[in-house]
Rosetta silent file (secondary structure, phi, psi, omega in degrees, C-alpha in Angstrom):
SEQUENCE: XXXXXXXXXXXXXXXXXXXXXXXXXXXXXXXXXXXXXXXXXXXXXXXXXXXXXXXXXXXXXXXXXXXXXXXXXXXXXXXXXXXXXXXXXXXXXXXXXXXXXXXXXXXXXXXXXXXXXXXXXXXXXXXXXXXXXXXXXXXXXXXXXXX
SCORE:     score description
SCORE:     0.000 S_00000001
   1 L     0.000  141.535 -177.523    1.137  -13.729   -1.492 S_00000001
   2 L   -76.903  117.141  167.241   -1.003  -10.917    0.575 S_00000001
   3 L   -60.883  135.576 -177.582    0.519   -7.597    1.041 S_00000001
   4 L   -70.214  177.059  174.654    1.153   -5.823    3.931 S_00000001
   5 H   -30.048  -80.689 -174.922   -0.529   -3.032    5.305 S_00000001
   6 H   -37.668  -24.833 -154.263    2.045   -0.905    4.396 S_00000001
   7 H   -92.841  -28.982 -151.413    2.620   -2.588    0.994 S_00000001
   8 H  -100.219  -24.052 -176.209   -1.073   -1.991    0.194 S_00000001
   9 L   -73.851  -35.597 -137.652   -0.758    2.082    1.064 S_00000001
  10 L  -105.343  143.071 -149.474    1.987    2.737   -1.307 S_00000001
  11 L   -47.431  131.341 -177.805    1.156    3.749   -4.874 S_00000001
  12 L    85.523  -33.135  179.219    0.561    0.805   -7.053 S_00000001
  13 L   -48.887  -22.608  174.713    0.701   -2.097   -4.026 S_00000001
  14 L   162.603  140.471 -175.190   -2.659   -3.664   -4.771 S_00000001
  15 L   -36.618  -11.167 -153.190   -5.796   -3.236   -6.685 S_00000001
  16 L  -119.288   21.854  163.588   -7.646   -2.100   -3.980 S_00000001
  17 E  -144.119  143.749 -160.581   -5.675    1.481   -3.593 S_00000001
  18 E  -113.027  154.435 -173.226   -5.488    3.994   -5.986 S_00000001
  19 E   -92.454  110.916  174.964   -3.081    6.610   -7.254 S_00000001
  20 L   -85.387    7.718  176.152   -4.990    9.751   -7.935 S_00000001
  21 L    42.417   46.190  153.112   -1.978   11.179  -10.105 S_00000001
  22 L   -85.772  143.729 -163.715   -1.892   14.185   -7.665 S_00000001
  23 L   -51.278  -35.384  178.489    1.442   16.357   -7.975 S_00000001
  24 L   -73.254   -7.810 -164.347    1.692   14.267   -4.244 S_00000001
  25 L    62.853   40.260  157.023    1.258   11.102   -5.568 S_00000001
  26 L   -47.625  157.674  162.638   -1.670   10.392   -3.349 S_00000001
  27 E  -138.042  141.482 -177.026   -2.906    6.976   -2.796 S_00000001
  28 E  -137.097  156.296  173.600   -6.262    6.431   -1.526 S_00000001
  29 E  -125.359  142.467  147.829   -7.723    2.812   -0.886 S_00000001
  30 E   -30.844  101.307  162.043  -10.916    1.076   -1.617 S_00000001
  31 E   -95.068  156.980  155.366  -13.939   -0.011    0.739 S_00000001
  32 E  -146.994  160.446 -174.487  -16.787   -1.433    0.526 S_00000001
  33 E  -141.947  125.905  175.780  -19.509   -1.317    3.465 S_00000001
  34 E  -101.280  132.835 -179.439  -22.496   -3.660    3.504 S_00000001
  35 E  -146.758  106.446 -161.590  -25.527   -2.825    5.498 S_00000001
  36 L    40.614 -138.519 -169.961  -28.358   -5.641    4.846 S_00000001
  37 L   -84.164   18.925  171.143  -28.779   -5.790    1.352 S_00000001
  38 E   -81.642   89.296  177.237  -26.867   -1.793    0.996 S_00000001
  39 E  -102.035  145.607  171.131  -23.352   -2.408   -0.473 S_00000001
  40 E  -121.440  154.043  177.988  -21.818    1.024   -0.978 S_00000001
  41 L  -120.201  116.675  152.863  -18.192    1.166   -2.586 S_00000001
  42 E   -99.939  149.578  177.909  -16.042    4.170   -0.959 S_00000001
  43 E  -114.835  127.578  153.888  -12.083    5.440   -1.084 S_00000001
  44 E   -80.571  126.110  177.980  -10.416    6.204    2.214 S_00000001
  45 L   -39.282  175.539 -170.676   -8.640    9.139    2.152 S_00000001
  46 L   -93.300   15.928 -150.625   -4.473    9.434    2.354 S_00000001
  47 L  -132.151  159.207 -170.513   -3.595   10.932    6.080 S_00000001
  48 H   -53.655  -53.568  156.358   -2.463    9.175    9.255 S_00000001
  49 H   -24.096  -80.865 -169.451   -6.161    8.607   10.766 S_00000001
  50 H   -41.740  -49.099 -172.348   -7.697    7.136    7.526 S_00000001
  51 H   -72.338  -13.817  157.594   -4.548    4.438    7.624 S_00000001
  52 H   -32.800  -58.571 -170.718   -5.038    4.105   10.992 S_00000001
  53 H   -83.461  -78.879 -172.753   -8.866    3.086   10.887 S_00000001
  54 H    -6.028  -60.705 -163.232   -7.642    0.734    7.521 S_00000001
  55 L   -68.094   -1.834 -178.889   -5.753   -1.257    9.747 S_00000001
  56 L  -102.058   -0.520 -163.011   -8.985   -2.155   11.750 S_00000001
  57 L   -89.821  166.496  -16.509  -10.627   -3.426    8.698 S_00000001
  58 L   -50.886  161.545 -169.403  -12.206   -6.014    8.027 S_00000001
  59 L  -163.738  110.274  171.420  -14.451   -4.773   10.345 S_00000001
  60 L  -108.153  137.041 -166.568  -18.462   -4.694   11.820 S_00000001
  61 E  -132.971  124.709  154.112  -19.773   -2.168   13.730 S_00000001
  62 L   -98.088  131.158 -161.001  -23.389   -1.527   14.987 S_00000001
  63 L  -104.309  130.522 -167.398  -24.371    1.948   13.725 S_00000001
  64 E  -105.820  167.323  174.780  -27.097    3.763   15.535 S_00000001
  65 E   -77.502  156.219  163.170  -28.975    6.775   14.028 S_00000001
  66 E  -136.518  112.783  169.143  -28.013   10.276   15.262 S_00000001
  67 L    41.942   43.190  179.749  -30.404   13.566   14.064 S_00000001
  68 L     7.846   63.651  163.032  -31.314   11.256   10.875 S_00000001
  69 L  -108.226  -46.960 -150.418  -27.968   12.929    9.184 S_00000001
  70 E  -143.351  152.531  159.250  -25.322    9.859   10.410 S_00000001
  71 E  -129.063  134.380 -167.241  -25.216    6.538   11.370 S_00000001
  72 E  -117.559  162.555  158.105  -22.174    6.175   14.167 S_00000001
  73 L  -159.596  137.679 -146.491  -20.498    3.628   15.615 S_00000001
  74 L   -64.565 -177.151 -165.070  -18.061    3.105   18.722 S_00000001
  75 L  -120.882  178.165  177.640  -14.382    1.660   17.257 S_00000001
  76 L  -122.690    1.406  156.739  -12.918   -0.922   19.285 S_00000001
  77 L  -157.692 -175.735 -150.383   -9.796    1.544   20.036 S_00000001
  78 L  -108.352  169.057 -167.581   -9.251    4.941   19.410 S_00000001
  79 L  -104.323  162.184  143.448   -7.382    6.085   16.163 S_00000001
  80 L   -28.170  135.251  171.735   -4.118    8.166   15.240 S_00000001
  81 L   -82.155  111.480 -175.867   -4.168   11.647   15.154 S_00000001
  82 L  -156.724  -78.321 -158.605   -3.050   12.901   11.182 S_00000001
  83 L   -30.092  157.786  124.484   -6.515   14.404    9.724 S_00000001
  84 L   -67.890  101.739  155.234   -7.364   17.926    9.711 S_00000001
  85 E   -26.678  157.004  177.877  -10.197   18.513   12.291 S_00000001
  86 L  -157.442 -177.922  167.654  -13.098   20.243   10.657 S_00000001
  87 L  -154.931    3.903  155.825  -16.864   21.150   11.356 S_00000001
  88 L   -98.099  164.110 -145.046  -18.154   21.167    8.357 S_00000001
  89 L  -169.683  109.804  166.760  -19.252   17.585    6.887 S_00000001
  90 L  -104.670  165.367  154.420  -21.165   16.834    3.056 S_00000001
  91 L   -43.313  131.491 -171.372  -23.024   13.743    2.350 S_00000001
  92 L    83.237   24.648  165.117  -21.413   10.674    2.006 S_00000001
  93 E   -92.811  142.255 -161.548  -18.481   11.403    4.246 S_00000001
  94 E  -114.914  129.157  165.390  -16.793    8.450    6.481 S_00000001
  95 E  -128.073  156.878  149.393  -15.467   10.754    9.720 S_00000001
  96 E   -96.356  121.288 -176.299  -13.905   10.191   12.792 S_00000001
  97 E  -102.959   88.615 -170.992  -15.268   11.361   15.922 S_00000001
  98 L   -82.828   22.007  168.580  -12.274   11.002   18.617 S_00000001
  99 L   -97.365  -27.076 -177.572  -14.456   11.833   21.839 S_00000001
 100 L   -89.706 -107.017   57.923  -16.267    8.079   21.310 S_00000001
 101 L   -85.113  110.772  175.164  -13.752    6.814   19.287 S_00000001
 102 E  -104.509  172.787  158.075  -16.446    6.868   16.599 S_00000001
 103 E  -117.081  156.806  158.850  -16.855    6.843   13.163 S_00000001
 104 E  -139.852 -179.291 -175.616  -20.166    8.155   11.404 S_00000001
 105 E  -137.376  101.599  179.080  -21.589    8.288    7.967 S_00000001
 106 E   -74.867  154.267  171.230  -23.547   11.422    7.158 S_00000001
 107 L  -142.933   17.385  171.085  -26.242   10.173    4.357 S_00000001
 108 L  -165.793  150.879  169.202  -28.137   13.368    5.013 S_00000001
 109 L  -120.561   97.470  163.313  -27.493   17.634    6.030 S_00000001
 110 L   -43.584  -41.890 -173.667  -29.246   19.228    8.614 S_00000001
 111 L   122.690  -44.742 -171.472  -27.416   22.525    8.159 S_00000001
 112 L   -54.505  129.296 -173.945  -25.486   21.903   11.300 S_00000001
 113 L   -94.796  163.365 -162.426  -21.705   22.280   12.259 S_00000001
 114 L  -102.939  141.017 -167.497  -20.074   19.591   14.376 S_00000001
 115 L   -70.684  166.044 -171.240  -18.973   20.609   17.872 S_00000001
 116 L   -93.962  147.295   59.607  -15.618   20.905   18.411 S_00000001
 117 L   -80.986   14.470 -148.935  -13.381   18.669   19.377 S_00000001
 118 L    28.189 -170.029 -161.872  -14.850   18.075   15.277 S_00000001
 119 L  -106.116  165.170  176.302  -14.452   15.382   12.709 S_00000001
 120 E  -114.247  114.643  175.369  -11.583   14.280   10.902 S_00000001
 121 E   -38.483  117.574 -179.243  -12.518   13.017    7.161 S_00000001
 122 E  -112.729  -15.309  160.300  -11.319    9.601    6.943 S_00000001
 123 E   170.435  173.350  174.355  -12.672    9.149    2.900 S_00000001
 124 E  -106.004  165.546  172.472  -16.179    9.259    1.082 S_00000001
 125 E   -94.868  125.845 -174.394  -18.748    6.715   -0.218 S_00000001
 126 L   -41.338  -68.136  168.571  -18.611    6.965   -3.910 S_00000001
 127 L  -140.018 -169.774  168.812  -22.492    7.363   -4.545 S_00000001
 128 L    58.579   46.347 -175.926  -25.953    6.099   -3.065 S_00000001
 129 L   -93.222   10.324  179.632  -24.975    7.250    0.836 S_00000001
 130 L  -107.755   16.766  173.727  -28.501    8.094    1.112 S_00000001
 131 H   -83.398   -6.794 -177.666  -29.560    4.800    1.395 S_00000001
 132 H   -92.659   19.482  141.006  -28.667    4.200    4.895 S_00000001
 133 H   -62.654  -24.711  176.859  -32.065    6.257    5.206 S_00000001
 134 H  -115.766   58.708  179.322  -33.945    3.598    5.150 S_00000001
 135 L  -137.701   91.693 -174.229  -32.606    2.017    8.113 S_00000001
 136 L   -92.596  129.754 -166.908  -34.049    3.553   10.897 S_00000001
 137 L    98.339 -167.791 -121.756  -32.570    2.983   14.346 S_00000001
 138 L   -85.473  143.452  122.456  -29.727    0.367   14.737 S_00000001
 139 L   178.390  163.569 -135.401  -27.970   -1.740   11.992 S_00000001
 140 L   -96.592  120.443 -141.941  -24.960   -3.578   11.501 S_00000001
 141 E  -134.124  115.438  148.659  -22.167   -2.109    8.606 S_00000001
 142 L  -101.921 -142.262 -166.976  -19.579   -4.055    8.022 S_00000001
 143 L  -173.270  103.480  171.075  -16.449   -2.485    6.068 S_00000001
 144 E  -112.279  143.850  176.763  -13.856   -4.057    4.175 S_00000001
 145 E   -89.681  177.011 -150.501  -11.211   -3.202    1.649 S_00000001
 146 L   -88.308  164.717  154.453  -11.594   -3.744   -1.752 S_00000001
 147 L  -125.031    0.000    0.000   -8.845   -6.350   -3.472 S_00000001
């Protein structure tokens, strides 16, 4: 039988979220995001945002380029408030942008800090996030969790 959301959050609940044996008992869950033939495998972070955006998955979005750093894409509603805002950003970070409601995916660093209202982390792409370099201009990500 398929687990709920909720069932799927909490430590142990299904293969596709993991216990990170932090003193907190974190749990972080499993993505994967396909872009043509670019599957990347990522873990969304543990805070009210990340489970937020979970709950939208499965999910395709078309992601445009922005200052060939990120590829963004609008949300179809806007998310929970839980992250810690930031302005700082490394490669291979899945953020939330709550002025679109967007998400982006830096694959590259300019040097640049993110305006405020800034991003909220919602989890990273494990490795290879610099592959959505060679997509320039528009294309279509989806994002699913792992089982």
């Amino acid at each position: 039988m398929e687990k709920s959301f909720n069932e799927r959050w909490s430590v142990g609940g299904n293969r596709g979220y993991l216990d990170n044996n932090t003193p907190e008992s974190r749990t972080h869950m499993r993505i994967r995001l396909t872009a043509g033939e670019t599957v990347l495998n990522a873990t969304l972070d543990d805070n009210a945002t990340a489970r937020d955006f979970a709950s939208l998955l499965p999910l395709t979005l078309q992601m445009n380029d922005l200052f060939k750093r990120e590829k963004y894409g609008r949300l179809p509603r806007s998310l929970t408030a839980g992250g810690k805002p930031q302005s700082s950003y490394e490669i291979g970070n899945i953020v939330y942008w709550s002025p679109g409601p967007d998400i982006a995916i830096f694959y590259d660093h300019d040097g640049q800090s993110i305006p405020a209202p800034g991003i909220v982390i919602l989890g990273e792409i494990n490795s290879g996030a610099d592959a959505f370099k060679k997509y320039d201009g528009t294309v279509d990500v989806t994002i699913e969790a792992v089982d």
